[in-house]
LUMLOFI-444737 format. One line per field, with one value per residue: residue number from 1; x, y, z of N, C-alpha, C in turn; residue in one letter. Coordinates in Angstrom, 3 decimals. Example, Ala and Ser with C-alpha at 12.3 -4.5 7.8 and 13.67 -1.06 7.14 Angstrom:
BEGIN
i (1, 2)
nu (13.190, 12.850)
nv (-5.690, -2.250)
nw (7.800, 7.080)
cau (12.300, 13.670)
cav (-4.500, -1.060)
caw (7.800, 7.140)
cu (13.200, 12.900)
cv (-3.300, 0.030)
cw (7.800, 7.870)
aa (A, S)
end
This chain:
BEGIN
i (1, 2, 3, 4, 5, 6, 7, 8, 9, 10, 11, 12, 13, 14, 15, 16, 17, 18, 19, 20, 21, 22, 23, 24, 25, 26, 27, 28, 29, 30, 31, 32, 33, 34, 35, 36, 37, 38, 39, 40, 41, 42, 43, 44, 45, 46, 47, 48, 49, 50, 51, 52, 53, 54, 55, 56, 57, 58, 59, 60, 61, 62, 63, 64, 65, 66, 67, 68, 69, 70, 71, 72, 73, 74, 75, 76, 77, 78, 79, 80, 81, 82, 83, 84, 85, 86, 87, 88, 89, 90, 91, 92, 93, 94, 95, 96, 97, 98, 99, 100, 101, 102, 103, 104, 105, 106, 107, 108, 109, 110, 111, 112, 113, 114, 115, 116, 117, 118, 119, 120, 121, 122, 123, 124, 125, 126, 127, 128, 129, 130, 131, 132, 133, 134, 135, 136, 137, 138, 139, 140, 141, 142, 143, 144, 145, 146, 147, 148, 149, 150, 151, 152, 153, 154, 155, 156, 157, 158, 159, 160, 161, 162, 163, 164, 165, 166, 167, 168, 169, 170, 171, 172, 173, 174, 175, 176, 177, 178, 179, 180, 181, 182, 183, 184, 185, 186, 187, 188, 189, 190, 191, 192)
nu (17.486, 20.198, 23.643, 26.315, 29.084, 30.930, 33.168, 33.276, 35.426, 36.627, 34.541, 32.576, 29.943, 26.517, 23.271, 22.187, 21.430, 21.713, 21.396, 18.096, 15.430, 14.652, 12.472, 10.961, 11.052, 13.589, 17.112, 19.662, 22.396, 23.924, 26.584, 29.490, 31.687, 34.501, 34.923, 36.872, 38.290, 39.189, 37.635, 35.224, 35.001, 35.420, 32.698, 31.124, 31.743, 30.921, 28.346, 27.944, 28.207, 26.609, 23.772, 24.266, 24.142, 21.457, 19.990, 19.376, 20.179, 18.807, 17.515, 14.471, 14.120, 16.043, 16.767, 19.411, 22.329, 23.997, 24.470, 25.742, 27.332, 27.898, 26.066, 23.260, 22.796, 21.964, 24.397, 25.346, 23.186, 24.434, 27.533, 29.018, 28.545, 29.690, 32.120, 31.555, 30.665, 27.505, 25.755, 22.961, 22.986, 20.889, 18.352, 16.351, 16.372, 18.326, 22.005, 25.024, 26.664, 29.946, 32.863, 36.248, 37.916, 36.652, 34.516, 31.429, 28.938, 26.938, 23.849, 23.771, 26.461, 26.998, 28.508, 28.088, 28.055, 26.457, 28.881, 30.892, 33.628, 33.697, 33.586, 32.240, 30.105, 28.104, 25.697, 25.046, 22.257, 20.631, 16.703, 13.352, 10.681, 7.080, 7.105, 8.956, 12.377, 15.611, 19.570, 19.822, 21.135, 22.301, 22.610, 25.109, 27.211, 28.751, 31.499, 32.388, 34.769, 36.166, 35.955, 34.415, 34.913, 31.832, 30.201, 28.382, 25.480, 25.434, 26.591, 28.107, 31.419, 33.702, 36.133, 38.356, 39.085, 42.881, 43.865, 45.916, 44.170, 45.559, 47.234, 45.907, 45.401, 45.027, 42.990, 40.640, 40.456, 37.922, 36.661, 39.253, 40.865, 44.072, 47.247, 48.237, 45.900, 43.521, 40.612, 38.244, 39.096, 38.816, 35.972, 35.189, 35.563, 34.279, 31.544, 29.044)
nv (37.858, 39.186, 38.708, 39.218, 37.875, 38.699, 39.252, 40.356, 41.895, 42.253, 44.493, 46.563, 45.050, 45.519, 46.123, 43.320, 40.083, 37.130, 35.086, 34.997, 35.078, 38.933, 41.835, 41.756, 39.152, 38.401, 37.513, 39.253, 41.317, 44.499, 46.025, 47.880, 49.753, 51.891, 54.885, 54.976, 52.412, 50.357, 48.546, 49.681, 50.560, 49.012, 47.442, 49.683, 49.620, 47.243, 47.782, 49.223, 48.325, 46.101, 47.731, 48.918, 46.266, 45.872, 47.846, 49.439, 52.670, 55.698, 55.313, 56.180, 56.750, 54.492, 52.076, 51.737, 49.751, 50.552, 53.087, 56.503, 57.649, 60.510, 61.978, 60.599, 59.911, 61.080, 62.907, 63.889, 62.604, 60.295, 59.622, 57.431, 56.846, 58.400, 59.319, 56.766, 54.071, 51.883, 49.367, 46.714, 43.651, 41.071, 37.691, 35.342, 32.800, 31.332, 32.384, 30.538, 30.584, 31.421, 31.160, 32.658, 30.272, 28.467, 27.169, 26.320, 28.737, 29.377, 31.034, 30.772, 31.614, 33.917, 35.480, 36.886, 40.088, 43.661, 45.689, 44.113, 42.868, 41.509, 39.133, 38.716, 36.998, 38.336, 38.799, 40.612, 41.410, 42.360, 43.493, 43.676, 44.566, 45.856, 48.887, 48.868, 49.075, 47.424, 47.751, 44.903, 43.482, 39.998, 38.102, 35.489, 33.832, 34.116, 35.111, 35.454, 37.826, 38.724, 40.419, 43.594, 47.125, 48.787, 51.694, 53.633, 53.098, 50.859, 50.528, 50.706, 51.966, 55.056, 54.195, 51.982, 48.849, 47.972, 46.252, 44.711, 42.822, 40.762, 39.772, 38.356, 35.617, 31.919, 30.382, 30.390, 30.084, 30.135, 32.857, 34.287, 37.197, 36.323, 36.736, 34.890, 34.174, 34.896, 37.185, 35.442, 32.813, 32.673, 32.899, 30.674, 29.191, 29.558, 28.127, 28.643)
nw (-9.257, -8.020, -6.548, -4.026, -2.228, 0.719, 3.348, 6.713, 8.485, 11.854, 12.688, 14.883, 17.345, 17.373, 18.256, 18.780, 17.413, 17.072, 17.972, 18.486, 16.637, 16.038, 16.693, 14.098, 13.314, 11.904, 12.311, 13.005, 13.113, 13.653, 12.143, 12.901, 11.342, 10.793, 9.336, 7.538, 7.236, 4.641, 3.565, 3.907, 1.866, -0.140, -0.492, -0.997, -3.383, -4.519, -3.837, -5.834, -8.161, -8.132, -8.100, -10.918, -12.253, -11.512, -11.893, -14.603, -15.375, -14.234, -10.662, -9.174, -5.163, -4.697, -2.370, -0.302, 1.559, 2.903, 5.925, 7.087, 10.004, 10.782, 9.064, 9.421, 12.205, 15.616, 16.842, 19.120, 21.060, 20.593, 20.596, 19.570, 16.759, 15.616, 12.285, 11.634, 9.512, 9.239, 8.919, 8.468, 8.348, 7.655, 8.396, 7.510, 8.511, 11.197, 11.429, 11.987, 14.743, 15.752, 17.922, 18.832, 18.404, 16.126, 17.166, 17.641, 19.000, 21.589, 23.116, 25.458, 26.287, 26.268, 24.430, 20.662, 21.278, 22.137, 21.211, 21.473, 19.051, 15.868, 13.129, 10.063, 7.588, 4.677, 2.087, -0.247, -2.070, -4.346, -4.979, -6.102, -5.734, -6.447, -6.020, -4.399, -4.329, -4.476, -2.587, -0.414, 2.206, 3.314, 6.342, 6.633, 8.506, 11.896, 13.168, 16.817, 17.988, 19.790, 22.772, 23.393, 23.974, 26.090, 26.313, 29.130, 28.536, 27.328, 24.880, 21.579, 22.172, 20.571, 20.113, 17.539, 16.525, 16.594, 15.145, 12.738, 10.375, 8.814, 11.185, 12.438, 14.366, 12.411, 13.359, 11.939, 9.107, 7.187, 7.631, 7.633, 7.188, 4.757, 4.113, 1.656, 0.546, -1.766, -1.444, -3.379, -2.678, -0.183, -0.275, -1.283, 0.799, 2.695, 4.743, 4.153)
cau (18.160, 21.987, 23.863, 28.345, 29.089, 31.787, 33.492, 33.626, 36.877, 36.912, 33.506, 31.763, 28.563, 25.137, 21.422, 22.740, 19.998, 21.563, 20.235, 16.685, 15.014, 14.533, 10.661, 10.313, 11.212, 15.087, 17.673, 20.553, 23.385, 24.054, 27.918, 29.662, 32.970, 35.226, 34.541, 38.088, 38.416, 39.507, 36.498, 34.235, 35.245, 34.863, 31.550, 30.298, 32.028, 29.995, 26.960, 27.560, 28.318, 24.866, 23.255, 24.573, 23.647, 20.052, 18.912, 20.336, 19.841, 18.213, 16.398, 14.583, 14.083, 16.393, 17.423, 21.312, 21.911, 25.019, 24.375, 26.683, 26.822, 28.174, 25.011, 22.179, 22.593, 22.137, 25.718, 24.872, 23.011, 25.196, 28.712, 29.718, 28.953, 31.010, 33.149, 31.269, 29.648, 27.148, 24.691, 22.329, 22.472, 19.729, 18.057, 14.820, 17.266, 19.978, 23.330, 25.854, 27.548, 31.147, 34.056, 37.393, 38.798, 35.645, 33.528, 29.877, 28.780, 25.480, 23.397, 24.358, 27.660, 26.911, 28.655, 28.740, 27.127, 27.068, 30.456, 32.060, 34.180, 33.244, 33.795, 30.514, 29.990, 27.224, 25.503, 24.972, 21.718, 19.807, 15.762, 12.813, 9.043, 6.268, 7.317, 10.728, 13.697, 17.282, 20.364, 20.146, 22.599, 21.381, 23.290, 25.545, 28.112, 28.870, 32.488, 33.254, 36.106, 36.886, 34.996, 34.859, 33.804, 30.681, 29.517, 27.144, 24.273, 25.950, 26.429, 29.522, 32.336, 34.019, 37.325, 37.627, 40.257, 43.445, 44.609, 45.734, 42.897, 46.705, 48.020, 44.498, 45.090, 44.019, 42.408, 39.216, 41.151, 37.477, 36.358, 40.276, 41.598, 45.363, 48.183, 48.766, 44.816, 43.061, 39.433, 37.628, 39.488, 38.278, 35.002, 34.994, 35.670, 33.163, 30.928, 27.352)
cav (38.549, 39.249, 38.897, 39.247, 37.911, 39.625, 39.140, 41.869, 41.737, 43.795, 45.334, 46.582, 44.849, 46.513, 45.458, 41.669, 39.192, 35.948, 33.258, 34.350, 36.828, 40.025, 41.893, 41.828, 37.755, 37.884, 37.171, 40.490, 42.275, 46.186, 45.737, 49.200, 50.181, 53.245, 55.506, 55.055, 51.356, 49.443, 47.685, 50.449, 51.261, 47.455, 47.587, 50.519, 49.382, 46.111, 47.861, 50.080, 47.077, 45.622, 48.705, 49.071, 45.246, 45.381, 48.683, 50.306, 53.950, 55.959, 54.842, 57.401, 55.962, 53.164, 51.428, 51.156, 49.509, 51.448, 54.506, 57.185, 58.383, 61.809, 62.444, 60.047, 59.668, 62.233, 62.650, 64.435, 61.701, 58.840, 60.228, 56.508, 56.872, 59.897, 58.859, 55.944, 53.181, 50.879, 48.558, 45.771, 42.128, 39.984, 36.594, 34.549, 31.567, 31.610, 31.874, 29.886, 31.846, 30.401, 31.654, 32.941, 29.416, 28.438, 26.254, 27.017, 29.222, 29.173, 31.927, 30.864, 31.191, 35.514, 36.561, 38.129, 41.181, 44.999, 46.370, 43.164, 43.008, 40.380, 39.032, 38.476, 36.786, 38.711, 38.481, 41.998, 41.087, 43.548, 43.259, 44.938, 44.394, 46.540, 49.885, 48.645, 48.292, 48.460, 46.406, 44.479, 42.314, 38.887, 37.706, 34.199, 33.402, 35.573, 34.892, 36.208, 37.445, 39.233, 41.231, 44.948, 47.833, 49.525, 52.458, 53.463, 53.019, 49.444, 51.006, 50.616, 53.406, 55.255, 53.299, 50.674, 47.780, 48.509, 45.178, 44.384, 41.172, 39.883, 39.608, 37.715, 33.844, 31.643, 29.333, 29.989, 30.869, 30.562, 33.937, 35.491, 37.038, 36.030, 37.369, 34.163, 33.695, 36.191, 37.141, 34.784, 31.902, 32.498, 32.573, 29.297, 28.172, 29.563, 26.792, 28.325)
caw (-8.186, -8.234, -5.550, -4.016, -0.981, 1.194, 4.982, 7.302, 9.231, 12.773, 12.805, 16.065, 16.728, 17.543, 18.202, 17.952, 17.824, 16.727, 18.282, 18.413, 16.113, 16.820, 16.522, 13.297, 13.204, 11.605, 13.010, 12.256, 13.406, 13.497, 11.760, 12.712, 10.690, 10.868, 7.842, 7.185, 6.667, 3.461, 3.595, 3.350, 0.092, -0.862, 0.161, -1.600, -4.815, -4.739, -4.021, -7.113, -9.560, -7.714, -8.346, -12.508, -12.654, -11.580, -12.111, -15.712, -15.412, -12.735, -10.041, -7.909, -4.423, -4.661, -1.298, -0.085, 3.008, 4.031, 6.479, 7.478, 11.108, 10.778, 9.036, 9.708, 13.571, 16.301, 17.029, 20.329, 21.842, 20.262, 19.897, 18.953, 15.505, 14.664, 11.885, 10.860, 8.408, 9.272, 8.159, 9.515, 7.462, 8.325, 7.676, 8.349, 9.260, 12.479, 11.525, 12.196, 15.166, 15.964, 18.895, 17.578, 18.049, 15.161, 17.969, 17.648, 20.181, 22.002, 23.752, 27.202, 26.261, 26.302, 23.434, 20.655, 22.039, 21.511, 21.389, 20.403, 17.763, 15.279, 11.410, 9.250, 6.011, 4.422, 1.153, -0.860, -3.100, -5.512, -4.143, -7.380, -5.640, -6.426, -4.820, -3.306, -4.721, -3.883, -2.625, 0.848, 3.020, 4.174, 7.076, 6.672, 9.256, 12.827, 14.235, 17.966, 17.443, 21.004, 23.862, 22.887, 24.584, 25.676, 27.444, 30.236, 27.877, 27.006, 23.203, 21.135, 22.165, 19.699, 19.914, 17.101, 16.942, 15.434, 14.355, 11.226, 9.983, 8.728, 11.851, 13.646, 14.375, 11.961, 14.003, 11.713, 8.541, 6.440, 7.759, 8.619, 5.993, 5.145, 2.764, 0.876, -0.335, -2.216, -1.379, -3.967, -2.319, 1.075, -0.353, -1.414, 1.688, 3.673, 4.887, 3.475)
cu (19.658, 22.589, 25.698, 27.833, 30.483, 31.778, 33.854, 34.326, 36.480, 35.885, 32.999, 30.450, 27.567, 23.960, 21.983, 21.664, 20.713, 21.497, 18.617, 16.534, 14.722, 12.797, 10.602, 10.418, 12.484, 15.986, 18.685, 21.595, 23.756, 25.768, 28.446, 31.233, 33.870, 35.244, 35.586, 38.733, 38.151, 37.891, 35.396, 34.338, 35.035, 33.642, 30.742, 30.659, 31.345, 28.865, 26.801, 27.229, 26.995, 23.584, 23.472, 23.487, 22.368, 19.063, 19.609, 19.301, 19.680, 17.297, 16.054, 14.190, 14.961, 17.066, 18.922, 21.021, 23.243, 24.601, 25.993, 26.358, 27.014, 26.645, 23.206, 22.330, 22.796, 23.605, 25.944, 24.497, 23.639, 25.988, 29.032, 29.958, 29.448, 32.039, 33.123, 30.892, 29.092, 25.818, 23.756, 21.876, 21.434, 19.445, 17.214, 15.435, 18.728, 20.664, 23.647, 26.977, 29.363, 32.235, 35.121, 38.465, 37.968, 34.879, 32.565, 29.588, 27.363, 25.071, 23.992, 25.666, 27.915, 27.685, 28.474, 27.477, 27.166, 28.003, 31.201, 32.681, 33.930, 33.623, 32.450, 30.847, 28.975, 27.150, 24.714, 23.562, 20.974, 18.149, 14.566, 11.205, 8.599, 6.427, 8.382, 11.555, 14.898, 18.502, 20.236, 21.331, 21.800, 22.975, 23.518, 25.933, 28.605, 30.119, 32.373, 34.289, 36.799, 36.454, 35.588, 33.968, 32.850, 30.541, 28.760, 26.278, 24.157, 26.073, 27.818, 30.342, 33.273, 35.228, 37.226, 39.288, 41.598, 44.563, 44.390, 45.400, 44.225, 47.345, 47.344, 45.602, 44.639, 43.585, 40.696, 39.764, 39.014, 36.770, 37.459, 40.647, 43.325, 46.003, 48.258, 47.128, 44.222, 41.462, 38.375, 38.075, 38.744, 36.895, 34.576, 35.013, 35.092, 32.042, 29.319, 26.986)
cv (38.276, 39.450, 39.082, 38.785, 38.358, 39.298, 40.491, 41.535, 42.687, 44.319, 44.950, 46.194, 45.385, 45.801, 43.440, 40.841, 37.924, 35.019, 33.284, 35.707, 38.214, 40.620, 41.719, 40.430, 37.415, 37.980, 38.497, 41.058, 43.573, 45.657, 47.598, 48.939, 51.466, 53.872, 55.103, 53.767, 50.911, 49.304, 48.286, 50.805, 50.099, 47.679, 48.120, 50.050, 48.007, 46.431, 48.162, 49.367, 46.660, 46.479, 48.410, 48.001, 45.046, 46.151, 49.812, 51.783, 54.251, 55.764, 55.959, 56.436, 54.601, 53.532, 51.410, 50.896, 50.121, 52.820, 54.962, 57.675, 59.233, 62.681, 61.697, 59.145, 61.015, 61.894, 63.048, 63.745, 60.279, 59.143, 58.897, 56.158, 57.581, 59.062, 57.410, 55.605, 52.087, 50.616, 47.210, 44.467, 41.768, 39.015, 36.285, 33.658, 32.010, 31.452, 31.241, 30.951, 30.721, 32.165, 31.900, 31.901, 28.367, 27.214, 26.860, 27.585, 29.581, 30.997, 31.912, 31.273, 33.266, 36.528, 36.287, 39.337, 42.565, 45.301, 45.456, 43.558, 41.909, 40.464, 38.493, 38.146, 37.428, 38.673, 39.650, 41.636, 42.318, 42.817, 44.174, 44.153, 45.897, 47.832, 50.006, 48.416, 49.075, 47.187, 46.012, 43.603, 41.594, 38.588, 36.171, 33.869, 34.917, 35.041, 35.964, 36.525, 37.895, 40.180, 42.813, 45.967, 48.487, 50.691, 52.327, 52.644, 51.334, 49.377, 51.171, 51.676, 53.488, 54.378, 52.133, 49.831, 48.498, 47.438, 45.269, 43.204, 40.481, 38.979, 38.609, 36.235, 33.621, 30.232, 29.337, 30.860, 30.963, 31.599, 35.314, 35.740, 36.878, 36.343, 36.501, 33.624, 34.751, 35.716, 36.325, 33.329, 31.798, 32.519, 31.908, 28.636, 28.338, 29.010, 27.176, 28.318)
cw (-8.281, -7.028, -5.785, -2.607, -0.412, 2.687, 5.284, 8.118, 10.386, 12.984, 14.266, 16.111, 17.739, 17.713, 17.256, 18.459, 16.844, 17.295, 18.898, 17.796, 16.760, 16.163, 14.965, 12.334, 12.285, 12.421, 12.005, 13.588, 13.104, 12.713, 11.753, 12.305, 10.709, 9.287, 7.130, 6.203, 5.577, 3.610, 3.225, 1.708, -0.929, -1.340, -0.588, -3.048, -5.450, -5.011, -5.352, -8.188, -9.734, -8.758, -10.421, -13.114, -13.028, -12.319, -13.099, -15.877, -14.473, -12.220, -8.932, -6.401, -3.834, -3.255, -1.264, 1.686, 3.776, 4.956, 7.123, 9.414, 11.603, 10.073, 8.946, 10.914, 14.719, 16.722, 18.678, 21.923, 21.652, 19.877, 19.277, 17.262, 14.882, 14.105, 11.165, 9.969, 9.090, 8.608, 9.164, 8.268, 8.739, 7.670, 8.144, 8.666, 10.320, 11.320, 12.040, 13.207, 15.718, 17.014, 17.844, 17.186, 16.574, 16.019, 18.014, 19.078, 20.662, 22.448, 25.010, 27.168, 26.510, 25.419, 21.431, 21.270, 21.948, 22.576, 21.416, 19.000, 17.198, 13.562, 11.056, 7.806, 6.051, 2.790, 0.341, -2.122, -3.514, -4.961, -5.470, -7.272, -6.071, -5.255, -4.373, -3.964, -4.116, -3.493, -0.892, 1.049, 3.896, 4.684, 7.028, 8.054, 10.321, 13.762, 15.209, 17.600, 18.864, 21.657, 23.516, 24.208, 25.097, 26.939, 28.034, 29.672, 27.420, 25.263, 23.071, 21.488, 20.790, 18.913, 19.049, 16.537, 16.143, 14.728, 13.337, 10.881, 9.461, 9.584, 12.516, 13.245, 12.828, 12.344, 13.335, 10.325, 7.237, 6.074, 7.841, 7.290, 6.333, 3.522, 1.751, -0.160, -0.332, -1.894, -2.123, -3.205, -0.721, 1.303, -0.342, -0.175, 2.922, 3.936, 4.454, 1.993)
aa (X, X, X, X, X, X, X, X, X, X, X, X, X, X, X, X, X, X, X, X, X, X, X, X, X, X, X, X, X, X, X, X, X, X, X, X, X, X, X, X, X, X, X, X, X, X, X, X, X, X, X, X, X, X, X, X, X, X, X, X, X, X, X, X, X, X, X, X, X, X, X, X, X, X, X, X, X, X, X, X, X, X, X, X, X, X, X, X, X, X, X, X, X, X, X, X, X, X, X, X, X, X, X, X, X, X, X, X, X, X, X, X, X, X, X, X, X, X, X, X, X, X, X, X, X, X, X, X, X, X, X, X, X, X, X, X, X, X, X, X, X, X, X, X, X, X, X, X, X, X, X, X, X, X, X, X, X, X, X, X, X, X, X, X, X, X, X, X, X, X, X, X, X, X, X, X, X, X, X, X, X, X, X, X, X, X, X, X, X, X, X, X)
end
């Protein structure tokens, strides 16, 4: 199995279940992105490499865990994803959830929560059972990063941050990104 791992800066979060699994016994986060964002384009260029790595030639069926939500969400009854990318890491073990000052943060404590904004380590691996294959995202590390917010329904609104991840604090620099260390560096120094 081949894996990348990768931080998500800024993303809106969705169906959040970390600190107790959710039905089907992992523990995951919805991670929503603006079609637009850098990041998406990371993202997909990892999967592809993933993809080349595991599975040389064509695969019919193969798995990706990115969705679009201009065309695989009613847009009608969920305008929030017009315009998006998301995905849903998961894990059979909690994360490690941490505040935006990097103090572990409990359940009682009520966030993160949908329509937060949050940073995510996640871990992009290639997956080739009997029948299944494709690339998933196991969920590492889930900074708070700052109360976002939600409609009636209590579901992400369209609005999505418009800081620049340069400008954030770094009161938790092994998830923030920062101008002076390049993405392999901040890998290293993410605590899983």
């Amino acid at each position: 199995m081949k894996s990348e791992y990768f931080l998500i800066t800024n993303a809106k979060a969705r169906f959040v279940s970390v600190f107790a699994p959710n039905k089907h016994g992992k523990y995951s986060i919805q991670l929503i992105l603006d079609e637009s964002d850098p990041q998406v384009a990371e993202l997909q260029a990892k999967i592809d490499k993933l993809v080349k790595a595991t599975f040389p030639g064509t695969v019919r069926g193969l798995k990706k865990p990115l969705h679009f939500g201009d065309t695989e969400q009613d847009l009608v009854r969920y305008p929030e994803y017009a315009h998006t990318v998301y995905f849903e890491p998961s894990s059979t073990y909690q994360p490690q959830v941490i505040g935006p000052d990097g103090s572990p943060l409990t359940q009682s404590g009520g966030h993160p929560w949908s329509g937060d904004i949050v940073n995510a380590a996640v871990n992009l691996y290639s997956f080739d059972v009997p029948g299944n294959k494709g690339i998933g995202v196991g969920l590492g590390q889930v900074q708070f990063w700052k109360a976002g917010q939600t409609n009636a329904r209590g579901l992400n609104t369209v609005v999505f941050p418009t800081a620049d991840p340069k400008s954030l604090t770094t009161a938790a620099p092994e998830i923030v990104p920062s101008e002076e260390k390049t993405f392999e560096e901040l890998l290293d120094e993410c605590p899983f």
